[in-house]
C-alpha positions in Angstrom: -9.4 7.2 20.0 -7.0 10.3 19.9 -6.9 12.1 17.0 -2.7 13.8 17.0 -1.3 16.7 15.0 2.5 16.4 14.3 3.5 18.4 17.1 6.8 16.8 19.2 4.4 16.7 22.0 1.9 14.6 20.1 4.2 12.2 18.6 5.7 11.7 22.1 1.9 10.8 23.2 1.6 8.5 20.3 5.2 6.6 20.9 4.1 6.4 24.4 1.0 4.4 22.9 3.5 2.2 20.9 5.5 1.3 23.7 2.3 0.1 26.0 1.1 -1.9 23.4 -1.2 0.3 21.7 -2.3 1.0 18.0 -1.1 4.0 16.5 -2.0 4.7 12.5 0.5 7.3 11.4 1.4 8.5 7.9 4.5 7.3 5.4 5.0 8.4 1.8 3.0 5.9 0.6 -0.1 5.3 2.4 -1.4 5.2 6.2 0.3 2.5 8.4 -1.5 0.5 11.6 2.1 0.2 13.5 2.4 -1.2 16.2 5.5 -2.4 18.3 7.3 -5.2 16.3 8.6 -6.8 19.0 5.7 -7.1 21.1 3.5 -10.1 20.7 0.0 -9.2 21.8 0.8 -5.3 20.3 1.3 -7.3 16.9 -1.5 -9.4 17.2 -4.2 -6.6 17.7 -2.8 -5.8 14.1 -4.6 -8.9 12.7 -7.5 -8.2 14.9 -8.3 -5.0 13.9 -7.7 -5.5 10.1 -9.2 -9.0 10.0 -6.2 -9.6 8.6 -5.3 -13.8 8.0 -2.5 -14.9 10.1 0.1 -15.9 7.8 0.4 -12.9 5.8 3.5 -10.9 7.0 4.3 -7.1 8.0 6.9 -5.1 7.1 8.8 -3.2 9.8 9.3 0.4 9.6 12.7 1.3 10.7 14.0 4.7 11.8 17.5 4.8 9.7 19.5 2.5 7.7 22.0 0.9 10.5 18.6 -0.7 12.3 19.0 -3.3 9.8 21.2 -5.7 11.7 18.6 -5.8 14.5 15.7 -7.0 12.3 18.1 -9.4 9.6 20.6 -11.6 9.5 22.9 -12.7 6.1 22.6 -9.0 4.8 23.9 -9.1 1.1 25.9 -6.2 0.1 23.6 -5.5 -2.3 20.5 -4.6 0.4 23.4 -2.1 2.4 23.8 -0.7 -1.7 19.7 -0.1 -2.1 19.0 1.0 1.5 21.6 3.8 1.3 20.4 4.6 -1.9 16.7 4.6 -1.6 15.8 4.5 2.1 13.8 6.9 3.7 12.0 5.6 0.6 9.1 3.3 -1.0 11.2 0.1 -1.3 11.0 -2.3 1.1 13.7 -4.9 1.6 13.1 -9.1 2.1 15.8 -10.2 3.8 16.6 -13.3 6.2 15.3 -12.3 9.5 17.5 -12.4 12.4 17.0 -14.7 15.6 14.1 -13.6 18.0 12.2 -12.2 15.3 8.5 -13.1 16.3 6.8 -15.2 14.1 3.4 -12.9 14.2 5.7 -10.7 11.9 7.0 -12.6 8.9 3.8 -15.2 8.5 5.8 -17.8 10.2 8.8 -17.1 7.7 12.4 -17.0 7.5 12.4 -13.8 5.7 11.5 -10.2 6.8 10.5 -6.9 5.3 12.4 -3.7 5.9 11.9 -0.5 4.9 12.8 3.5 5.9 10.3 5.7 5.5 10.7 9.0 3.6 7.7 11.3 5.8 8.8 13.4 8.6 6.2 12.3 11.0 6.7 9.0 10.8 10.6 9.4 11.0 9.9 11.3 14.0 7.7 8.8 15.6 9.9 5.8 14.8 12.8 7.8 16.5 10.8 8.7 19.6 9.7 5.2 19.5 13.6 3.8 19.7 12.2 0.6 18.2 10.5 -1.1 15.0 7.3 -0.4 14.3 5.4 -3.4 12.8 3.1 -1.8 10.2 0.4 -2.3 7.4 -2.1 0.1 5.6 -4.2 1.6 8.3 -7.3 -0.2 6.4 -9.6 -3.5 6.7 -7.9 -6.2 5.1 -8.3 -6.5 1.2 -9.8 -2.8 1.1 -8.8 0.3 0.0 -5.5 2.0 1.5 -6.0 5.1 3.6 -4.0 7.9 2.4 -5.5 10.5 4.6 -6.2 10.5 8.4 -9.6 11.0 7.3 -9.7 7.8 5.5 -8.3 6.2 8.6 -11.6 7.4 10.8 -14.1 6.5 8.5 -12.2 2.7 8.1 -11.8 2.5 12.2 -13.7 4.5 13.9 -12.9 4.4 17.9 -11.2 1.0 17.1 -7.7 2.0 17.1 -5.8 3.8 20.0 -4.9 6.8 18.3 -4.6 7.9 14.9 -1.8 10.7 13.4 -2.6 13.4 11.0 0.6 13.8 8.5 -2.1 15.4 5.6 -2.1 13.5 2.4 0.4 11.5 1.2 2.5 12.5 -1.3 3.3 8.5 -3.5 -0.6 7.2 -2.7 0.5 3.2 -3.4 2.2 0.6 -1.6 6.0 0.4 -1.6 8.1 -1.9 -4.3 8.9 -5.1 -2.6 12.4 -6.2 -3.5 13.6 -9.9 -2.2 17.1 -10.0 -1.9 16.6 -13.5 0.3 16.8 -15.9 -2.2 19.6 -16.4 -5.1 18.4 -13.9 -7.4 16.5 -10.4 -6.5 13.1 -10.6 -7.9 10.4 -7.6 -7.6 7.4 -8.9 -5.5 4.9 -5.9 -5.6 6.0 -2.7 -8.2 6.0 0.5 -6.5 7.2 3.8 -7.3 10.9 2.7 -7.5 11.2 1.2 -10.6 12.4 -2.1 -11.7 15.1 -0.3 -14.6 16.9 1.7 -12.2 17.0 -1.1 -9.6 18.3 -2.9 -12.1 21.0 -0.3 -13.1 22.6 0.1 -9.2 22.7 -3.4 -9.4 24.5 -4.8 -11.9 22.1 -7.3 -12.5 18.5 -8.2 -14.5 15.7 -8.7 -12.2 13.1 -11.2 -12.1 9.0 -10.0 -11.6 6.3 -11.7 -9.7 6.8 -14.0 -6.9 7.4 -17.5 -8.0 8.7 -19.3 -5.3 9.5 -16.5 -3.0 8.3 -15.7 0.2 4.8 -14.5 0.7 4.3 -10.3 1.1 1.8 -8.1 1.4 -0.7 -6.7 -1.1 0.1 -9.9 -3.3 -3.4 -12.1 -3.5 -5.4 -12.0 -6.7 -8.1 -9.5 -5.0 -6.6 -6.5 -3.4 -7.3 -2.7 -2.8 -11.2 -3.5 -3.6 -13.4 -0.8 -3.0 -17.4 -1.0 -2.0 -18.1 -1.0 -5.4 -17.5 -3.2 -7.9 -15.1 -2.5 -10.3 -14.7 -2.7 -14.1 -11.2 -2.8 -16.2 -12.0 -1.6 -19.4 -10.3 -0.4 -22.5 -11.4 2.9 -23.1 -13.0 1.7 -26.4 -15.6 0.1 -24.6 -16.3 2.5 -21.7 -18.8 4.7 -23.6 -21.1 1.6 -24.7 -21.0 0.0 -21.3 -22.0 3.4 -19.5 -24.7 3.5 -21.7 -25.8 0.1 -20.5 -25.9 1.1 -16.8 -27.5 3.9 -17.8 -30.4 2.1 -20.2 -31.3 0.0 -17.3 -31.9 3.2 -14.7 -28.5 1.5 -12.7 -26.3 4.5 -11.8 -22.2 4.1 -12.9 -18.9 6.2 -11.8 -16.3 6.1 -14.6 -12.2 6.9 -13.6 -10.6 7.7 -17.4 -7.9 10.0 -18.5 -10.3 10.7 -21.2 -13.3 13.0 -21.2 -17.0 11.3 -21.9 -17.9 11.9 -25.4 -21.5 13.0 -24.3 -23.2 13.7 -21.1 -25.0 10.8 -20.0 -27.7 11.2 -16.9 -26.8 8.6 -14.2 -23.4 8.3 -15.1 -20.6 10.6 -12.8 -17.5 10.8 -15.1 -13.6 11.8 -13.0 -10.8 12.5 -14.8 -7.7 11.4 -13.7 -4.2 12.5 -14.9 -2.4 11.0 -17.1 0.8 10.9 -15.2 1.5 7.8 -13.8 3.1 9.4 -10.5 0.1 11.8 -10.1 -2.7 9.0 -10.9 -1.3 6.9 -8.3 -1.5 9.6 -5.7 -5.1 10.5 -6.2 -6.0 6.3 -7.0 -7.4 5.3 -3.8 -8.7 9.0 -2.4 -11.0 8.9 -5.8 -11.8 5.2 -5.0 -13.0 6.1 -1.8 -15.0 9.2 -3.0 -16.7 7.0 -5.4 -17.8 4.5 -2.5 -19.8 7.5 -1.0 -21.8 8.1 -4.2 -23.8 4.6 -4.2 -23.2 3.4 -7.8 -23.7 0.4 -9.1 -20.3 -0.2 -11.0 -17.3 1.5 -11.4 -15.2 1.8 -14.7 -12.4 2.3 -14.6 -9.9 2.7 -18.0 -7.6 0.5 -18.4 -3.8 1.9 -18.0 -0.9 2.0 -21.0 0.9 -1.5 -20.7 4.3 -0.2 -19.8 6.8 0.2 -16.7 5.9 3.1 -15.7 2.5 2.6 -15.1 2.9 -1.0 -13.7 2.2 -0.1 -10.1 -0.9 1.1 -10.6 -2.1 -1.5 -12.9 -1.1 -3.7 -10.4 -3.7 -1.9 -7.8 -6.4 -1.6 -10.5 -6.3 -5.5 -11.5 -6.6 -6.8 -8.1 -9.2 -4.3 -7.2 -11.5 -5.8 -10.4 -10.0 -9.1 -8.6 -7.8 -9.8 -11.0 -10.2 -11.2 -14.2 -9.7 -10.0 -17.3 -11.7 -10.7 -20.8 -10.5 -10.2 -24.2 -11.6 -7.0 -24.4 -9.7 -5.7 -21.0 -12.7 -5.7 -19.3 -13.0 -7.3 -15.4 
C-alpha cells in the first residue's frame, strides 16, 4: 500500500490508481472514502470485497463539479439543480433517477443514484485529475466505525487497499445528509450536517424524515457506526449509578458525556465531549476509536438533547448501541 501526501504529484499517482482499477481511500469533509472508479465493474466490486460490504447496499458517487450530474442521472428535478448549486462541494448527497449505463454494482440494483460534490481540496483535486466518478464509501469495514483520519484508514486496512491519501482530519466527522428528490415528495434519508429547516426554506416545501418507501442508502440499517466495544445510550441521570456497577464488579467502563463525573471512580476513564453539536460530531468517531484501544468492557455514552440540531449524531449514536432503547434511554 502507498501512503500519499496532497502533493499534485501524489494525487496524479493515486488517479492513476483509480483509472487501472485500483482502491484509493482519500479524504472528503465528512469522513474517509474507499473510491474507486464508478464506471468500472471489477474496480467497484473490490469495494464490497474489501469492506465486506452486502451487495445490495448502494454507493454514492463523488462528482468533481455540479454540471457532472447529467452523466450519472436522468429526470433531474429543478429542485436537485437548486440544492446542488447551493450546497455542493458540500455534505448533502442527492437521490436521483440514475441515467442509462449506470452499473448496477452502484445503486444496489436500483433505479435511483446518489450524488454528491465534495467540499475538501484533496478530493476535488483527485476527482478532477481522475476526469471521472469516483464510486465511494467510508474507507472502513462495513457496519464499523468511519475513518476520519488516514490513520484510522491503516489501522482498519492495513496493506489491503492500493493506496491510501492523507488530507489530515476532517473537518464535519459524520456522514453526509441524504436527500431523495426521486420520488414525489423529498424526504431526508440519513441527517447530516445540512439541516432539514433550511432545506426546507430553499425549497418551498415541508420535508418528510426516514425512509419509508424510498430507495435503500447507505448508513441506514438499525446497527451502524459500532465500535469494538459495546455501547450504552444513557440519560445522564443514570450514567453515574451504572459506572459504579462496572466498577463494583472489577469490569473496567469508558464514559463519552458533556458532563464531568461527579467523583473519581477507579476503573472507570471519563471524556468529555463538547457540547456543540458541530464540534461533537467531528471528534464522535476519533473518540470512539480511541476508546476501542483502551479494552473496556462497556462504553456509555450520554444520551444527546432531542432536537434538530443534534439529530445527526443521535442518529450515529443509536445505531452504534444498535438501535434499542429502554425507558430510561438506556441501549
Amino acid at each position: 500500500m502507498a501512503l500519499y501526501g496532497n502533493t499534485p504529484e501524489e494525487i496524479g499517482c493515486a488517479a492513476g490508481i483509480l483509472r487501472g482499477g485500483g482502491l484509493a481511500a482519500f479524504p472528503t469533509e465528512t469522513v474517509y472514502g474507499l473510491g474507486a472508479d464508478a464506471g468500472n465493474e471489477r474496480a467497484v466490486a473490490k469495494i464490497f470485497t474489501a469492506k465486506g460490504r452486502p451487495a445490495d447496499h448502494p454507493l454514492i458517487v463523488h462528482l468533481a463539479a455540479v454540471d457532472e450530474i447529467e452523466r450519472w442521472a436522468r429526470a433531474i428535478p429543478d429542485s436537485a439543480w437548486q440544492l446542488a448549486e447551493r450546497f455542493w462541494p458540500g455534505p448533502l448527497t442527492l437521490i436521483l433517477k440514475r441515467a442509462p449505463g449506470v452499473l448496477d454494482a452502484v445503486t444496489g440494483g436500483q433505479d435511483t443514484i446518489g450524488l454528491r460534490v465534495p467540499n475538501h481540496p484533496v478530493a476535488l483535486a483527485l476527482l478532477k485529475a481522475f476526469g471521472g466518478g469516483i464510486a465511494a464509501p467510508s474507507a472502513n469495514r462495513f457496519g464499523r466505525v468511519s475513518p476520519t483520519s488516514a490513520a484510522h484508514v491503516i489501522a482498519e486496512f492495513g496493506d489491503a487497499l492500493d493506496c491510501v491519501i492523507d488530507g489530515g482530519s476532517c473537518t464535519v466527522g459524520l456522514e453526509s445528509t441524504i436527500l431523495d428528490l426521486s420520488g414525489e415528495y423529498p424526504r431526508v434519508l440519513r441527517p447530516g450536517a445540512v439541516m432539514p429547516d433550511v432545506l426546507t426554506r430553499i425549497l418551498g416545501e415541508s420535508l418528510s424524515m426516514g425512509a419509508g418507501d424510498s430507495p435503500r442508502v447507505p448508513g441506514c440499517l438499525a446497527s451502524h457506526y459500532a465500535p469494538d466495544t459495546p455501547l450504552r445510550l444513557m440519560a445522564m441521570a443514570h450514567i453515574e449509578a451504572a459506572t459504579q456497577s462496572f466498577v463494583n464488579l472489577g469490569q473496567s467502563v469508558a464514559v463519552l458525556s458533556m458532563h464531568p463525573p461527579a467523583t473519581n471512580q477507579v476503573g472507570c476513564r471519563w471524556l468529555m465531549m463538547p457540547t456543540s453539536p458541530s464540534l461533537y460530531g467531528q471528534l464522535l468517531y476519533a473518540r470512539l476509536r480511541e476508546i476501542d484501544t483502551w479494552g473496556s468492557r462497556c462504553v456509555l455514552v450520554e444520551l444527546p438533547p432531542a432536537n434538530m440540531a443534534w439529530e445527526a449524531v443521535r442518529d450515529r449514536l443509536q445505531r452504534a448501541a444498535g438501535g434499542r432503547q429502554d425507558g430510561r434511554g438506556c441501549a
